[in-house]
Every structure is written in C-alpha cells, then in structure tokens.
OpenMM code with the backbone's topology and positions (N, CA, C; nanometers):
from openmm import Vec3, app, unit

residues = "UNK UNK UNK UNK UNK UNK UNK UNK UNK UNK UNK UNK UNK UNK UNK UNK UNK UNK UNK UNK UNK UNK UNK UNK UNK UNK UNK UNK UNK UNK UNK UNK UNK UNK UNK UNK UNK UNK UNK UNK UNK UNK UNK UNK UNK UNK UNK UNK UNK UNK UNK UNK UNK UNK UNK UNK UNK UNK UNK UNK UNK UNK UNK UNK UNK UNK UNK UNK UNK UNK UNK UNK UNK UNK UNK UNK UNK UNK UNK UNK UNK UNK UNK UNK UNK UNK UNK UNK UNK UNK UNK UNK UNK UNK UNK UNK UNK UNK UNK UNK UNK UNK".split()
positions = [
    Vec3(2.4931, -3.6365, -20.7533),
    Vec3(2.4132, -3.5581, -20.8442),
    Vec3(2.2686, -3.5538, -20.7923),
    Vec3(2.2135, -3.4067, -20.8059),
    Vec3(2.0971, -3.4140, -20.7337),
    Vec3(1.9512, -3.4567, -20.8605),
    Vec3(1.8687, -3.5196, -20.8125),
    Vec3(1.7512, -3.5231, -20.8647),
    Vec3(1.6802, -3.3957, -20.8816),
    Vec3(1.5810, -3.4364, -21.0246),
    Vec3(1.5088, -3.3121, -20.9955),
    Vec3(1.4242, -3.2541, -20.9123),
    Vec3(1.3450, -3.3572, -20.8875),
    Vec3(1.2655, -3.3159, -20.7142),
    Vec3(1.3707, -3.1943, -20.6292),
    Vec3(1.4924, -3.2813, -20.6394),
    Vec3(1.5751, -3.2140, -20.5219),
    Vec3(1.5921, -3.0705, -20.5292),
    Vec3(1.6291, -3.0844, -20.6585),
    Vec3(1.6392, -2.9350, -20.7158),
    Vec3(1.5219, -2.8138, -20.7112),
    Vec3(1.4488, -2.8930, -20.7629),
    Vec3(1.2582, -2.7779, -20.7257),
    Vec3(1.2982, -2.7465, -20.6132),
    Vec3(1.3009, -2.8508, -20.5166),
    Vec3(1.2836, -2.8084, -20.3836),
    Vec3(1.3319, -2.7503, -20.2950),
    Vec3(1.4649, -2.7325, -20.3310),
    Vec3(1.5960, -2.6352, -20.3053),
    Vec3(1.5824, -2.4804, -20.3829),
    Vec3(1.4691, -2.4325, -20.4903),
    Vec3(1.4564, -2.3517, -20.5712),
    Vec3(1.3170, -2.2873, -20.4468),
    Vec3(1.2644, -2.3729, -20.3913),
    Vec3(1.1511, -2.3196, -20.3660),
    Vec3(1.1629, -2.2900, -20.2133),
    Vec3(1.2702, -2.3182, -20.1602),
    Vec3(1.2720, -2.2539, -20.0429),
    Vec3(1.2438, -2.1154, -20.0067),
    Vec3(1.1875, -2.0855, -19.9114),
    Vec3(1.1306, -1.9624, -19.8314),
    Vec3(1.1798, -1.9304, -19.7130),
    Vec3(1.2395, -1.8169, -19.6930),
    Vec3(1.1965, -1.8064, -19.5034),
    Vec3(1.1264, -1.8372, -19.4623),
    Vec3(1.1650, -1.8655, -19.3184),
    Vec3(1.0143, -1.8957, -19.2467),
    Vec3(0.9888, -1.7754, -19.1852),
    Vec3(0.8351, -1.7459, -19.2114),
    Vec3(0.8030, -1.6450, -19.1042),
    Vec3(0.7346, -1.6998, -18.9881),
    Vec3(0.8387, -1.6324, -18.8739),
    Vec3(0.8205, -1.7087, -18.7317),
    Vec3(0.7188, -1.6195, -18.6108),
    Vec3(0.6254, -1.6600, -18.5295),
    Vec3(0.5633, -1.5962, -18.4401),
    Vec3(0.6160, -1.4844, -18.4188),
    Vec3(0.7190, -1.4665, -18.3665),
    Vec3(0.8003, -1.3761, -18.3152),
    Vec3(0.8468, -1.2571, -18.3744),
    Vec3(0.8982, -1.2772, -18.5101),
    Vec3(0.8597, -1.1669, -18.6098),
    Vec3(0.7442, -1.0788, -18.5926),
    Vec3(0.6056, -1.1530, -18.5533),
    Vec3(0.4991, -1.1288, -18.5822),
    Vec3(0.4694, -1.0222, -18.4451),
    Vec3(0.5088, -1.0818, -18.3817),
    Vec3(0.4501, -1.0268, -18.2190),
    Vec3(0.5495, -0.8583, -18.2048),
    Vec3(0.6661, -0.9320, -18.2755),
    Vec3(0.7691, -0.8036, -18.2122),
    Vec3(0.7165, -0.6757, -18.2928),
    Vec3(0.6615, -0.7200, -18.4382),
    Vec3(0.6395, -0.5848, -18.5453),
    Vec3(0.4553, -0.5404, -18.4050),
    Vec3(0.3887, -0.6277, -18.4603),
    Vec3(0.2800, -0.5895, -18.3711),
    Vec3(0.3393, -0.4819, -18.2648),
    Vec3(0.3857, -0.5155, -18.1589),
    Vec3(0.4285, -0.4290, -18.0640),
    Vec3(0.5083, -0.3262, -18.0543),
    Vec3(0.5697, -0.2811, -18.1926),
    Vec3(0.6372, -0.2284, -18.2288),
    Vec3(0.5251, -0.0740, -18.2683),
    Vec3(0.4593, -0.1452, -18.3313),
    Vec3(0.3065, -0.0572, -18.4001),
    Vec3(0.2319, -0.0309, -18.2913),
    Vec3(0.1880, -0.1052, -18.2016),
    Vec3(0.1347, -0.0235, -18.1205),
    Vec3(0.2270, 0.0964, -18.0090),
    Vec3(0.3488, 0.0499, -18.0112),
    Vec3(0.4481, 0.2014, -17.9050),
    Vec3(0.4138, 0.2460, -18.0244),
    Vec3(0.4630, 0.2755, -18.1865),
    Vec3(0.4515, 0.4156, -18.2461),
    Vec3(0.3123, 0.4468, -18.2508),
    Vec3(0.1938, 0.3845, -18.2336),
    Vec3(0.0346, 0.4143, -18.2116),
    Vec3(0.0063, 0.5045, -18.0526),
    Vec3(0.0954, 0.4818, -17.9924),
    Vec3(0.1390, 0.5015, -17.8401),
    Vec3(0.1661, 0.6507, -17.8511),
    Vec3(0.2755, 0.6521, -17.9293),
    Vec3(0.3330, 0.8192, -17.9600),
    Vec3(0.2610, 0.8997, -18.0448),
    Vec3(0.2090, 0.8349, -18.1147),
    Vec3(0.1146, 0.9540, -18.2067),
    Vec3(-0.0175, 0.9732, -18.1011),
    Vec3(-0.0561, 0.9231, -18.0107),
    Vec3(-0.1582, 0.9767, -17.9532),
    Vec3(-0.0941, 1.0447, -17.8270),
    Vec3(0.0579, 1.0160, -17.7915),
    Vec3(0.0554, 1.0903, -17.7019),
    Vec3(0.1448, 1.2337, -17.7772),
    Vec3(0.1660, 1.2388, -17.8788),
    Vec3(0.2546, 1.4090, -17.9181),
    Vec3(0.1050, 1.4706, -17.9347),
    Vec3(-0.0176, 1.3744, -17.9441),
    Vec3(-0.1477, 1.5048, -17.9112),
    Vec3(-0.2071, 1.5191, -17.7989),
    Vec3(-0.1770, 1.4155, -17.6754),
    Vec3(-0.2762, 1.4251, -17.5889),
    Vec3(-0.2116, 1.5583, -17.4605),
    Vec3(-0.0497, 1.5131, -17.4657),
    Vec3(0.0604, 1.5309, -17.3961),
    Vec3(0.0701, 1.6857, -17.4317),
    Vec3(0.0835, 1.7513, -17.5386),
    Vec3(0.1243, 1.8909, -17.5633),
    Vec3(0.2781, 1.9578, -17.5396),
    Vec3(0.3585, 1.8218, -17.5527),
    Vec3(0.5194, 1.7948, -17.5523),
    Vec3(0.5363, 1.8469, -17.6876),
    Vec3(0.4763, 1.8231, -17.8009),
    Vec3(0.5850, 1.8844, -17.9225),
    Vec3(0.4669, 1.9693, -17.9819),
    Vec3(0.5194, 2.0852, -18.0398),
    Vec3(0.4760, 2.2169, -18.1329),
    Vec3(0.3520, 2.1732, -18.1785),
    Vec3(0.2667, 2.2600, -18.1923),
    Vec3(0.1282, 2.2485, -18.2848),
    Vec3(0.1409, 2.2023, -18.4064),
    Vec3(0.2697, 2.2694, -18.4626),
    Vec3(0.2606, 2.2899, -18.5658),
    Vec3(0.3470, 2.1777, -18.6790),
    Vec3(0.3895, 2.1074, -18.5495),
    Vec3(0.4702, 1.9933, -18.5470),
    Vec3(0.3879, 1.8375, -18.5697),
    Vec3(0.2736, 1.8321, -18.5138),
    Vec3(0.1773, 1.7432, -18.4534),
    Vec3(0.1747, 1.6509, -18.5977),
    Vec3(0.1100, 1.7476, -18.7113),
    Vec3(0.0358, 1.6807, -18.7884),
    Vec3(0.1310, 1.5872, -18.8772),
    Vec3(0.3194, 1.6550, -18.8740),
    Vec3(0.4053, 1.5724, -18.9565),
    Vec3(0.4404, 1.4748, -18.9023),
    Vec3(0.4528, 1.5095, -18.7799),
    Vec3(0.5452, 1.3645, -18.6884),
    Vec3(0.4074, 1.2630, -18.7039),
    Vec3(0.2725, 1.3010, -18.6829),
    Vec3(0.1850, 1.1603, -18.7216),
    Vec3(0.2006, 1.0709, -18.8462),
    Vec3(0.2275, 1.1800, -18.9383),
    Vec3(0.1884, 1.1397, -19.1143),
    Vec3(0.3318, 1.0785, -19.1252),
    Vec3(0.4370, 1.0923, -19.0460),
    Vec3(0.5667, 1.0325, -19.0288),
    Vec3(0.5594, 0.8655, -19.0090),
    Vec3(0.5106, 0.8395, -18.8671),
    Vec3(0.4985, 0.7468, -18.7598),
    Vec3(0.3736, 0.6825, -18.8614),
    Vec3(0.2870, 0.7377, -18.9425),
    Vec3(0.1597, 0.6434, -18.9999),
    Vec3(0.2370, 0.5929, -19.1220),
    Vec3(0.3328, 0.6609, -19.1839),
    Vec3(0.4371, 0.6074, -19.2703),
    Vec3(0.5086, 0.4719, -19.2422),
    Vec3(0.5739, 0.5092, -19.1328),
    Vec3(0.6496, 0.4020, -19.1106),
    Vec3(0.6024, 0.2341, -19.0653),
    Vec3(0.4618, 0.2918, -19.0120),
    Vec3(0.3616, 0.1734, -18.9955),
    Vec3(0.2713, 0.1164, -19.0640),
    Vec3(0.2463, 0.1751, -19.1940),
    Vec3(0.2331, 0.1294, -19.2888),
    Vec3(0.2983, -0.0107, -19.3661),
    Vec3(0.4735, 0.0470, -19.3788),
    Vec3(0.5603, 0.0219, -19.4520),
    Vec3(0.5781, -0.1060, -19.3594),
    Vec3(0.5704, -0.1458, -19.2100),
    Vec3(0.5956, -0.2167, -19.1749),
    Vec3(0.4117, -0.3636, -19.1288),
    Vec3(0.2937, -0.3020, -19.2085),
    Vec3(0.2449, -0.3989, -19.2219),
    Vec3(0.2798, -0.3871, -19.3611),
    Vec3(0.3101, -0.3347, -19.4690),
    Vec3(0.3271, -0.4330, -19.6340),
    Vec3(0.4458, -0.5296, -19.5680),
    Vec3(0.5197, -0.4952, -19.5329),
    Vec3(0.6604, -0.5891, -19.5118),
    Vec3(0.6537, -0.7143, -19.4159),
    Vec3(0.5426, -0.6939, -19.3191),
    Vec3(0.5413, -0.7751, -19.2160),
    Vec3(0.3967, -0.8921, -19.2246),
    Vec3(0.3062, -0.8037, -19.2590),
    Vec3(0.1638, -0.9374, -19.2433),
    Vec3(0.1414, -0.9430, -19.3504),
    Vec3(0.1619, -0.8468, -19.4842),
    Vec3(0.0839, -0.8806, -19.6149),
    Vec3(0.2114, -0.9305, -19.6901),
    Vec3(0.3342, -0.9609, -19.6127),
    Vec3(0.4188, -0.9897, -19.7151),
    Vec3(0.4949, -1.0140, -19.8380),
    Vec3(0.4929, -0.8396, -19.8445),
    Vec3(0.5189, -0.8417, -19.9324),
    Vec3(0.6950, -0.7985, -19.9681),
    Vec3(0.7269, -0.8903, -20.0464),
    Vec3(0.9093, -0.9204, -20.0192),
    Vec3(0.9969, -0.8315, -20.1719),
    Vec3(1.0191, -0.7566, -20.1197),
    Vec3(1.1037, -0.7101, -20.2531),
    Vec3(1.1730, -0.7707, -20.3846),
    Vec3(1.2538, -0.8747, -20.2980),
    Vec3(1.3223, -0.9586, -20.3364),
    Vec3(1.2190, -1.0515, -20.4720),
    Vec3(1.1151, -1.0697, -20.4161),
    Vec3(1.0694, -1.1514, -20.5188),
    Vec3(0.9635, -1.0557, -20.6267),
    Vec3(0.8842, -0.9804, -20.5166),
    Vec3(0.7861, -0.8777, -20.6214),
    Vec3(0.8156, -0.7282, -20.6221),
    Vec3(0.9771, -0.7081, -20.7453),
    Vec3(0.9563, -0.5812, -20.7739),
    Vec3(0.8882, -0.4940, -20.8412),
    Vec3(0.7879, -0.5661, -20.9033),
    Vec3(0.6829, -0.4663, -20.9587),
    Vec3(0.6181, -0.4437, -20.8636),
    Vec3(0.5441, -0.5316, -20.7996),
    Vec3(0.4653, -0.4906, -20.6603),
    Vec3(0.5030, -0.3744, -20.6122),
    Vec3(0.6068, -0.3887, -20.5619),
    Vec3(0.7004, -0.3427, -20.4851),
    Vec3(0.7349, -0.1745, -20.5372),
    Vec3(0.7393, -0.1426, -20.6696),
    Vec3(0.7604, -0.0599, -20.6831),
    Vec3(0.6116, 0.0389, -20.7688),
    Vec3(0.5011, -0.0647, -20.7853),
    Vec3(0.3841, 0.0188, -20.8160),
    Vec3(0.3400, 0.0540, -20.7055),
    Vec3(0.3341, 0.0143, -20.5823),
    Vec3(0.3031, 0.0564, -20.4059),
    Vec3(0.3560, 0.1872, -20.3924),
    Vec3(0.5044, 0.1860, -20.3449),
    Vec3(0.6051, 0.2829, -20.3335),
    Vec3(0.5606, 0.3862, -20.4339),
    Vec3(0.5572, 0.4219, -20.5817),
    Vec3(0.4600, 0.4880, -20.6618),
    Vec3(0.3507, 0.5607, -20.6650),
    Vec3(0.2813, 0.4502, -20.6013),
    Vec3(0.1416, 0.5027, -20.5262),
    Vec3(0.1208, 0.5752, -20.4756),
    Vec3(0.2337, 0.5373, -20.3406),
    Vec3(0.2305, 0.6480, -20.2416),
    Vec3(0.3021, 0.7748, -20.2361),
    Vec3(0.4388, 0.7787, -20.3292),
    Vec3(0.4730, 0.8878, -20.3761),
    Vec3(0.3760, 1.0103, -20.4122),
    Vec3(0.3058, 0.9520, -20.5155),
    Vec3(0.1986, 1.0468, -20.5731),
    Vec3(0.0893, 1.0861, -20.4951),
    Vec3(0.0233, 1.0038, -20.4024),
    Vec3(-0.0395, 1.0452, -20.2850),
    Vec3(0.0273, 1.1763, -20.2106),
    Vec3(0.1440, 1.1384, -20.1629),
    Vec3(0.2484, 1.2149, -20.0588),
    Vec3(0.2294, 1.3875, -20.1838),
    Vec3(0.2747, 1.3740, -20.2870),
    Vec3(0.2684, 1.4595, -20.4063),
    Vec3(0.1981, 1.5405, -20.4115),
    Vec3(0.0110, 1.4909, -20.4133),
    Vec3(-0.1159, 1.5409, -20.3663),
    Vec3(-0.1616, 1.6043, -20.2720),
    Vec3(-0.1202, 1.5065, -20.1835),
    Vec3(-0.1081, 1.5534, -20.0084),
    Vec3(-0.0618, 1.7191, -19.9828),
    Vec3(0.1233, 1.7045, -20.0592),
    Vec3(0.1863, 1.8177, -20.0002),
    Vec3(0.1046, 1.9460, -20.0754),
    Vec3(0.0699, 1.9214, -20.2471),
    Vec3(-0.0198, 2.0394, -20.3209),
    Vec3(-0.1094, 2.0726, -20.2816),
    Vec3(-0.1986, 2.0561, -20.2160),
    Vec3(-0.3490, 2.0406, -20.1454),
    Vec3(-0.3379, 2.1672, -20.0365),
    Vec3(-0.1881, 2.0433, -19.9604),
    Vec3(-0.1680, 2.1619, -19.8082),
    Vec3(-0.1073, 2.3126, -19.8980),
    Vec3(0.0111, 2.2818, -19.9515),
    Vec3(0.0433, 2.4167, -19.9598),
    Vec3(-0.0696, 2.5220, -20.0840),
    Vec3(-0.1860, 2.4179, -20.1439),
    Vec3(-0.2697, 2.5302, -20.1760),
    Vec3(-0.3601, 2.6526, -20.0808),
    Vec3(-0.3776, 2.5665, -19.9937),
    Vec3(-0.5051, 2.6253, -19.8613),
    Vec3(-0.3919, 2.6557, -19.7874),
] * unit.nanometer
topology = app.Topology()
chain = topology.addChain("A")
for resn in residues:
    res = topology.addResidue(resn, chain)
    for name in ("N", "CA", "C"):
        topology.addAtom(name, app.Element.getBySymbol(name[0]), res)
C-alpha cells in the first residue's frame, strides 16, 4: 500500500522536457524562416501566392513556440488552450475582412 507522499508524487509527474526537443523545434523554425524568405527572395512561387504561404509557415511557427518553449500543454490547460486558438481565430477573421474589403 502506497503512502501518501507516494501518491502526490506519482500525481505530479511531468514529462521531461529534454534539450533535444528544444534544439530540433529551434531548427525546425529556422528551415521554415529559411522558406519564407526564400518564396520572396527566389521568385519560385506566384506573387500572388507569397503573402499566404508566409501567413501559413508564420502559423505553424507560432503554434510550435506555444507548444514548444512557452509550454503550453493541452492536456492540462484547456482553457488556455482554447482562449489562444480563439484569439487567433478572430484575428485570422479580421485579417481575411480587412483583405477582402480593400
């Protein structure tokens, strides 16, 4: 039979977040930092193409510092988690009304 100590302490376990996690997302962000400067420098994809594939690639690097350095874990903060996501919905919302006003 376990003690209660034992028990807290079995309740309070965490992943570990390991260097390597850390280095691989880093480097990960800078190749897609890599591609968004080169679909403008390069003149490989459409003009008209440019500005989504960035707002794409700044998406996805976003999503991967909340998840990766500010850690923020679903699992434990779904309000967080889902007033963020929210956020940015309505941003994205703004964003698209704005463009297709002008």
């Amino acid at each position: 039979m376990e003690t209660k100590a034992q028990e807290n302490q079995n309740q309070d376990v965490q992943p570990v977040e390991t260097e390597t996690k850390h280095v691989i997302s880093f480097a990960v962000m800078i190749v897609i930092t890599a591609i968004s400067f080169g679909a403008v420098i390069m003149d490989v994809i459409p003009i008209g193409m440019v500005i989504p594939i960035i707002l794409v690639l700044a998406l996805i690097q976003v999503m991967m510092q909340f998840f990766t350095f500010m850690h923020l874990d679903y699992k434990k903060e779904k309000m967080t988690v889902t007033f963020v996501m929210s956020g940015l919905l309505f941003a994205l919302i703004c964003a698209l009304g704005v463009a297709l006003i002008s």
